[in-house]
PDB file of N, CA, C and O in Angstrom, chain B, residues numbered from 101:
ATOM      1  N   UNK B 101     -47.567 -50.697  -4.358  1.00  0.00           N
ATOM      2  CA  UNK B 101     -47.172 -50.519  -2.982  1.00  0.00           C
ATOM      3  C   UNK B 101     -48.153 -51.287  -2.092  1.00  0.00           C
ATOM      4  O   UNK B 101     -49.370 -51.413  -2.233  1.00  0.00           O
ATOM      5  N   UNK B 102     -47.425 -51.721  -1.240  1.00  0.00           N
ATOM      6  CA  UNK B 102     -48.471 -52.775  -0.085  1.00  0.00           C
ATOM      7  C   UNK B 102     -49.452 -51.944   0.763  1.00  0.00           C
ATOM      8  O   UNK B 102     -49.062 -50.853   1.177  1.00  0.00           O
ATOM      9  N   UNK B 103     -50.361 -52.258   0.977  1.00  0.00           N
ATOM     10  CA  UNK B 103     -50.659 -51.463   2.124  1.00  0.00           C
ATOM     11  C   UNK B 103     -50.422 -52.327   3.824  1.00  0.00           C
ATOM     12  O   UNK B 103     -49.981 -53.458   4.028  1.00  0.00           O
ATOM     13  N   UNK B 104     -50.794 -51.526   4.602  1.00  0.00           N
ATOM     14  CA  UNK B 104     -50.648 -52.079   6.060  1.00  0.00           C
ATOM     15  C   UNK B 104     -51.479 -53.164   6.291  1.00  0.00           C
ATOM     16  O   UNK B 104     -52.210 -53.298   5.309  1.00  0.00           O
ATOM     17  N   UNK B 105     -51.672 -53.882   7.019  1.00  0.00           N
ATOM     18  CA  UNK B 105     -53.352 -54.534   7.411  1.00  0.00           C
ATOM     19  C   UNK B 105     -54.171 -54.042   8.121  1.00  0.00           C
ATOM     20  O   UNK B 105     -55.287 -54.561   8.089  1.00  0.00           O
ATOM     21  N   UNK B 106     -53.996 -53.102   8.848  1.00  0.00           N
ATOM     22  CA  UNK B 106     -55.009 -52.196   9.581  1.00  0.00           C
ATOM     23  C   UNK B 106     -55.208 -50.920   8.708  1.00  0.00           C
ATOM     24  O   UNK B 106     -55.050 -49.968   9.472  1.00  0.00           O
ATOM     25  N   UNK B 107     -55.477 -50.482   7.482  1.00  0.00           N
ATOM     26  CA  UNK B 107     -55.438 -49.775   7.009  1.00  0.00           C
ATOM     27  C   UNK B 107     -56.846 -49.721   6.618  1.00  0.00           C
ATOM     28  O   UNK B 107     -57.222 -50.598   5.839  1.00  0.00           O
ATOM     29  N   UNK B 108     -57.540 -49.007   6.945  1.00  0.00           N
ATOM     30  CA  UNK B 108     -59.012 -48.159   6.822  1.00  0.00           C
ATOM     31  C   UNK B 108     -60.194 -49.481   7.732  1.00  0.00           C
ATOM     32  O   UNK B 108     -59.885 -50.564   8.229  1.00  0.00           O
ATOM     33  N   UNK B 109     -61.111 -49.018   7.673  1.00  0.00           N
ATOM     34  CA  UNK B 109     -62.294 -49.679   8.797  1.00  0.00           C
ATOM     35  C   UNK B 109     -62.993 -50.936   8.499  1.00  0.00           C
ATOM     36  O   UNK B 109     -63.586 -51.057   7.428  1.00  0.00           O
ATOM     37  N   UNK B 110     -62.965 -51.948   9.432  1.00  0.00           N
ATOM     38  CA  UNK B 110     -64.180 -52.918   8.484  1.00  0.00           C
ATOM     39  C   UNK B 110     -65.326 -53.070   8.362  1.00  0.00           C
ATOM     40  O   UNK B 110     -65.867 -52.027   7.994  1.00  0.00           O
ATOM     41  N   UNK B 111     -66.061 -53.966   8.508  1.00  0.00           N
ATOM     42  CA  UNK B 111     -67.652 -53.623   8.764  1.00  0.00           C
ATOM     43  C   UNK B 111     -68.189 -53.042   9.474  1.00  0.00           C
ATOM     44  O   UNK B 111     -68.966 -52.109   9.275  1.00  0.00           O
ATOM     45  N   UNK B 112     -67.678 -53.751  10.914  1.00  0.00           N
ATOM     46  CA  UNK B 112     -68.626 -53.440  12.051  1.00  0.00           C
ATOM     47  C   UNK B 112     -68.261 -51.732  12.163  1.00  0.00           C
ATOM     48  O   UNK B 112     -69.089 -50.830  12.287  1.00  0.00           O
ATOM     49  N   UNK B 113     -66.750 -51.594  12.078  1.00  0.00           N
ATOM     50  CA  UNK B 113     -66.245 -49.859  11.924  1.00  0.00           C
ATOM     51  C   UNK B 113     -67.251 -49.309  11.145  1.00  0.00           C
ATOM     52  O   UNK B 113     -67.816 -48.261  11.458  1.00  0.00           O
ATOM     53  N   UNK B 114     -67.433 -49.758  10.447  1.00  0.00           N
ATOM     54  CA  UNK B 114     -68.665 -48.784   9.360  1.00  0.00           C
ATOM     55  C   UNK B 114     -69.907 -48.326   9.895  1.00  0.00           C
ATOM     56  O   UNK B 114     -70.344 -47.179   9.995  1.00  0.00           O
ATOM     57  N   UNK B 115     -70.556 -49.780  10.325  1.00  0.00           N
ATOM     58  CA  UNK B 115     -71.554 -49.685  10.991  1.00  0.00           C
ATOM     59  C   UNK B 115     -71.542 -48.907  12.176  1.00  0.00           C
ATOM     60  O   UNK B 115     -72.600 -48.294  12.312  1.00  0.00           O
ATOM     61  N   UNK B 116     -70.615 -48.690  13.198  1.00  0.00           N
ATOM     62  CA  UNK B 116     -70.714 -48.554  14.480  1.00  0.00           C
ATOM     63  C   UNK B 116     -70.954 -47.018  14.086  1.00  0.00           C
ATOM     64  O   UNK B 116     -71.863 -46.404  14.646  1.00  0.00           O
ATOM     65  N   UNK B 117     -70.012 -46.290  12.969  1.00  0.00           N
ATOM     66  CA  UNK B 117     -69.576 -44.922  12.765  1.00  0.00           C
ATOM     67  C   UNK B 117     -70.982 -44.571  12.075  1.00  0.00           C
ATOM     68  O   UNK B 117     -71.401 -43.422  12.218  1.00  0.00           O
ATOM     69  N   UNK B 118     -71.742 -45.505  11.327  1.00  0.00           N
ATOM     70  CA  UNK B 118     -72.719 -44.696  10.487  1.00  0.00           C
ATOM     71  C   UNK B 118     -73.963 -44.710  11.382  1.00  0.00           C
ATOM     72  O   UNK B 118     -75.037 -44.188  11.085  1.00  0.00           O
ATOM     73  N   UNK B 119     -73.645 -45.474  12.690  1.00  0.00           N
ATOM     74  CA  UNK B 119     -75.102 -45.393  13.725  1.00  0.00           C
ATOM     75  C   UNK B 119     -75.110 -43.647  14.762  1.00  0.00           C
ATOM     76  O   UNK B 119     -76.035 -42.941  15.162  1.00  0.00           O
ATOM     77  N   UNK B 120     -73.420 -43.518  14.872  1.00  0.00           N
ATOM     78  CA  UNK B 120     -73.211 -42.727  15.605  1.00  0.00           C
ATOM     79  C   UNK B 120     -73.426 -40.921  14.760  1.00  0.00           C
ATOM     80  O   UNK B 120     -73.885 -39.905  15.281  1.00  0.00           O
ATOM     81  N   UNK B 121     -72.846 -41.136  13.224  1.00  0.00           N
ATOM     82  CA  UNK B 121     -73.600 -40.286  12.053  1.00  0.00           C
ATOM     83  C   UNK B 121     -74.967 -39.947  12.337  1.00  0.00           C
ATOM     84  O   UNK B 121     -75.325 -38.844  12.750  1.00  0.00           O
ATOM     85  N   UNK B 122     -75.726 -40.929  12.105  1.00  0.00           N
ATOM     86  CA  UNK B 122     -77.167 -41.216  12.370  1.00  0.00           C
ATOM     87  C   UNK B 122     -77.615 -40.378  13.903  1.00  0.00           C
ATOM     88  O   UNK B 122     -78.334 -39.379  13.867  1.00  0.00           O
ATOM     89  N   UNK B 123     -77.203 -40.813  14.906  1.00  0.00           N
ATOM     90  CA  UNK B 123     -78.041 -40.465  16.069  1.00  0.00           C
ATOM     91  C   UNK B 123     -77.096 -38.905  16.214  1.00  0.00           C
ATOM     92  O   UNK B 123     -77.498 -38.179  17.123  1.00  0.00           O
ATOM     93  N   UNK B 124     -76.292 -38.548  15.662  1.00  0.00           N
ATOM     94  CA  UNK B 124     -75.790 -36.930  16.237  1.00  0.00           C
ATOM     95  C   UNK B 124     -76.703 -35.979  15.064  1.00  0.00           C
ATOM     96  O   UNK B 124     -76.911 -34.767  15.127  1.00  0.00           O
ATOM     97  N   UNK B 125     -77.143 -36.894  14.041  1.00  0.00           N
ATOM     98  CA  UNK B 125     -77.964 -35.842  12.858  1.00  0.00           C
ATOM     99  C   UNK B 125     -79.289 -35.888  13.558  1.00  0.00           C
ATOM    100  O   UNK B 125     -80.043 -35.008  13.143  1.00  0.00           O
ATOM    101  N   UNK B 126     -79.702 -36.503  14.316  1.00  0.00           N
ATOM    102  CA  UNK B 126     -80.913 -36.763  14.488  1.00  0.00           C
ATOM    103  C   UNK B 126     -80.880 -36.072  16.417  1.00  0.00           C
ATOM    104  O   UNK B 126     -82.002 -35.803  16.847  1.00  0.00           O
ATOM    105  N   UNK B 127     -80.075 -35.913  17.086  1.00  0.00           N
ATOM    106  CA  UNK B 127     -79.897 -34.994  17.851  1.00  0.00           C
ATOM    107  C   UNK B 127     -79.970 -33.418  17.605  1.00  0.00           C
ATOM    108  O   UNK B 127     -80.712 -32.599  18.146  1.00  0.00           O
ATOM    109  N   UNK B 128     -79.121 -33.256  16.765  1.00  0.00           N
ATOM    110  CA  UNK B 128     -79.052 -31.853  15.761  1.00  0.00           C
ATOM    111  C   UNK B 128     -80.164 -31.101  15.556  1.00  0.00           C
ATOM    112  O   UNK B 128     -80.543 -29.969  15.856  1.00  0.00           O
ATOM    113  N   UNK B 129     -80.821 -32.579  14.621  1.00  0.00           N
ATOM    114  CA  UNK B 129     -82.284 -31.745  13.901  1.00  0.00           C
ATOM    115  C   UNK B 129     -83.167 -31.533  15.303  1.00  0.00           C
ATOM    116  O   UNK B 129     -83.871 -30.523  15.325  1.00  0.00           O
ATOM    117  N   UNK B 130     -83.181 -32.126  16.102  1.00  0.00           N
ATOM    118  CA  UNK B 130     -84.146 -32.187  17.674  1.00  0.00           C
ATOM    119  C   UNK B 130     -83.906 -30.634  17.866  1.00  0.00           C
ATOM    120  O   UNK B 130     -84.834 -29.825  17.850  1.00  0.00           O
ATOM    121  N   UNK B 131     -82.325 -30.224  18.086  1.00  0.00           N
ATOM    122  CA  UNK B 131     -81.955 -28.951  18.840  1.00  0.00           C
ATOM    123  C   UNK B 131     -82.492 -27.798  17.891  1.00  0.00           C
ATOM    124  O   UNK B 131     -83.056 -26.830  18.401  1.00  0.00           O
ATOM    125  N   UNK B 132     -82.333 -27.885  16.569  1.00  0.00           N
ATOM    126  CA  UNK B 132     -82.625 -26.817  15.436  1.00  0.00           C
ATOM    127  C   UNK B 132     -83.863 -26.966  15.451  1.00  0.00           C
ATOM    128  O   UNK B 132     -84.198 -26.202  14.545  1.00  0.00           O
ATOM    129  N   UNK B 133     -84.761 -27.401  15.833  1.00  0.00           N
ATOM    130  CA  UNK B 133     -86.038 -27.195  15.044  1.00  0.00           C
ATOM    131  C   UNK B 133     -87.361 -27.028  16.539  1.00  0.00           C
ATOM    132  O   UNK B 133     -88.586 -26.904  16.533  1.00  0.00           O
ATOM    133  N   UNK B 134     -86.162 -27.120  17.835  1.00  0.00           N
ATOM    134  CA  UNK B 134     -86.947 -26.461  19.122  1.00  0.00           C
ATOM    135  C   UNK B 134     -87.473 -25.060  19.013  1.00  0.00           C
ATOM    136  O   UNK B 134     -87.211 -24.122  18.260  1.00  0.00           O
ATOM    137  N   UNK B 135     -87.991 -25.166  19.639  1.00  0.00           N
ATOM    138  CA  UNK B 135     -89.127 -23.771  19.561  1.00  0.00           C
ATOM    139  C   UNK B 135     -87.727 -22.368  20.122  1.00  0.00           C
ATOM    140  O   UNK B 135     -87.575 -21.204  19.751  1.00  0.00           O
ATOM    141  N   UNK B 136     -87.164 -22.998  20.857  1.00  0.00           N
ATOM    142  CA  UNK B 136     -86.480 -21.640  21.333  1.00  0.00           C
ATOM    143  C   UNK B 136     -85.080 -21.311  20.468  1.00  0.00           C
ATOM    144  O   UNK B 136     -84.633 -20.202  20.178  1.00  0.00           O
ATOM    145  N   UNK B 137     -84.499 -22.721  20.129  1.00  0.00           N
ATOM    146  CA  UNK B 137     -83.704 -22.089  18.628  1.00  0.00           C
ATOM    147  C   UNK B 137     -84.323 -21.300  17.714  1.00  0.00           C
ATOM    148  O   UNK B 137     -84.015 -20.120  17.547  1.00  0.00           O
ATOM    149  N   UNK B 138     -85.394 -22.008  16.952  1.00  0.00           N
ATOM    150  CA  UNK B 138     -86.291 -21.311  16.083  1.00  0.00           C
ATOM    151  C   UNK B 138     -86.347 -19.640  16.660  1.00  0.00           C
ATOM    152  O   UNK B 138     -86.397 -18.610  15.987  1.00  0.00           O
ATOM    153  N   UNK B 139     -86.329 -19.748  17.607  1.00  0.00           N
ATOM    154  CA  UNK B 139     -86.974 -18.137  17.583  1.00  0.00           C
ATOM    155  C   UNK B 139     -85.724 -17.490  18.053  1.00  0.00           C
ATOM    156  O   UNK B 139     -85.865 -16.395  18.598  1.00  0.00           O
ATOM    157  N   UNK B 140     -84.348 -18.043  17.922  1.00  0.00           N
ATOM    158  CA  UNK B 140     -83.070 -16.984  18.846  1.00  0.00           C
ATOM    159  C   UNK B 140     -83.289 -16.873  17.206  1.00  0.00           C
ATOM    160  O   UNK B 140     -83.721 -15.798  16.792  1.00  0.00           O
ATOM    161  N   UNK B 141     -82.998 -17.982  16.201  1.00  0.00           N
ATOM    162  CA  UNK B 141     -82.848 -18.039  14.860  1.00  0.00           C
ATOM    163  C   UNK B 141     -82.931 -16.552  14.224  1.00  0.00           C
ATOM    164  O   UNK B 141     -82.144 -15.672  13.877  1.00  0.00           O
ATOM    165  N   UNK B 142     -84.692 -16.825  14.279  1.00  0.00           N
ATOM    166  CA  UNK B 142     -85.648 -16.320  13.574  1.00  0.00           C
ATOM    167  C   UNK B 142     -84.672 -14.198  13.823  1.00  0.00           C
ATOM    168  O   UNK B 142     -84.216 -13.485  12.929  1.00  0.00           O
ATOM    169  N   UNK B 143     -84.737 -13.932  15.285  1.00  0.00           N
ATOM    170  CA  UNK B 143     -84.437 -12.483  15.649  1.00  0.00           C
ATOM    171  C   UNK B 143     -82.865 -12.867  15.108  1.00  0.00           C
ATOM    172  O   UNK B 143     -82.690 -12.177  14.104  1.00  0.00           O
ATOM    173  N   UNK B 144     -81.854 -13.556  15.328  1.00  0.00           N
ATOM    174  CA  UNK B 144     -80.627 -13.199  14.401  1.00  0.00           C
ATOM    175  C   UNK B 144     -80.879 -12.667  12.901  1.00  0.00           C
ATOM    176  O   UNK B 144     -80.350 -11.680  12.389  1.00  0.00           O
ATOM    177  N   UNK B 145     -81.820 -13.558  12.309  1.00  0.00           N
ATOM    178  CA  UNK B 145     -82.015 -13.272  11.062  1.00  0.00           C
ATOM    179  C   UNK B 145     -82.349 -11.800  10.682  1.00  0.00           C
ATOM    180  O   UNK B 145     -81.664 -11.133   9.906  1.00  0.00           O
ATOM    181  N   UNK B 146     -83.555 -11.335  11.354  1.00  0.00           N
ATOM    182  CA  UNK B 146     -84.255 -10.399  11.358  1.00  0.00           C
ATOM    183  C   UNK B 146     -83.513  -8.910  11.941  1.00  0.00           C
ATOM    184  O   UNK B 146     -83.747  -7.767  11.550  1.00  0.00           O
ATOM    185  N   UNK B 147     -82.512  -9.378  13.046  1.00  0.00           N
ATOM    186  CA  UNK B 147     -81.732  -7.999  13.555  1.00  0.00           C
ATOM    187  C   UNK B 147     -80.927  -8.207  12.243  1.00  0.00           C
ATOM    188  O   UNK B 147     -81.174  -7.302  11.446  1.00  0.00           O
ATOM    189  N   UNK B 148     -80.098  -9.062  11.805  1.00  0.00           N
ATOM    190  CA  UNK B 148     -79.021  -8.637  10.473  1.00  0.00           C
ATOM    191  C   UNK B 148     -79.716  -8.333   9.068  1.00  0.00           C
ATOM    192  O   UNK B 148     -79.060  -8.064   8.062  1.00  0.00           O
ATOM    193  N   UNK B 149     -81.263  -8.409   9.103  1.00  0.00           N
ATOM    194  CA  UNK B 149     -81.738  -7.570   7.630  1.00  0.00           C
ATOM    195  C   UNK B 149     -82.065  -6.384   8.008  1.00  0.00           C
ATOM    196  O   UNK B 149     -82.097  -5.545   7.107  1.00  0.00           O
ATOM    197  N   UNK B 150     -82.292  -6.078   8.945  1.00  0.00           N
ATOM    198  CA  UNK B 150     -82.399  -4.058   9.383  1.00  0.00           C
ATOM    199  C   UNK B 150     -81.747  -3.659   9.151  1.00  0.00           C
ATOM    200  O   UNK B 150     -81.664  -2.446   9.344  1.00  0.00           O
TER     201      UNK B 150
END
């Protein structure tokens, strides 16, 4: 079976998508590992093992 010609991404698609991968993981880890996540974290954890 043929496929289309626009059928899946080319380079630069790759690239553009794996920069934008890149900077939302690296936003993420910024927000998770702030002092005031850490600590809503930390008391979720701690109120659901009581």
């Amino acid at each position: 079976m043929k496929q289309p010609p626009d059928s899946g991404m080319n380079t630069a698609e790759y690239a553009v998508g794996t920069l934008a991968a890149v900077a939302f993981a690296g936003l993420l880890y910024k927000v998770l590992t702030s002092n005031i996540i850490q600590s809503a974290l930390t008391a979720i954890i701690q109120r659901a093992l009581k």
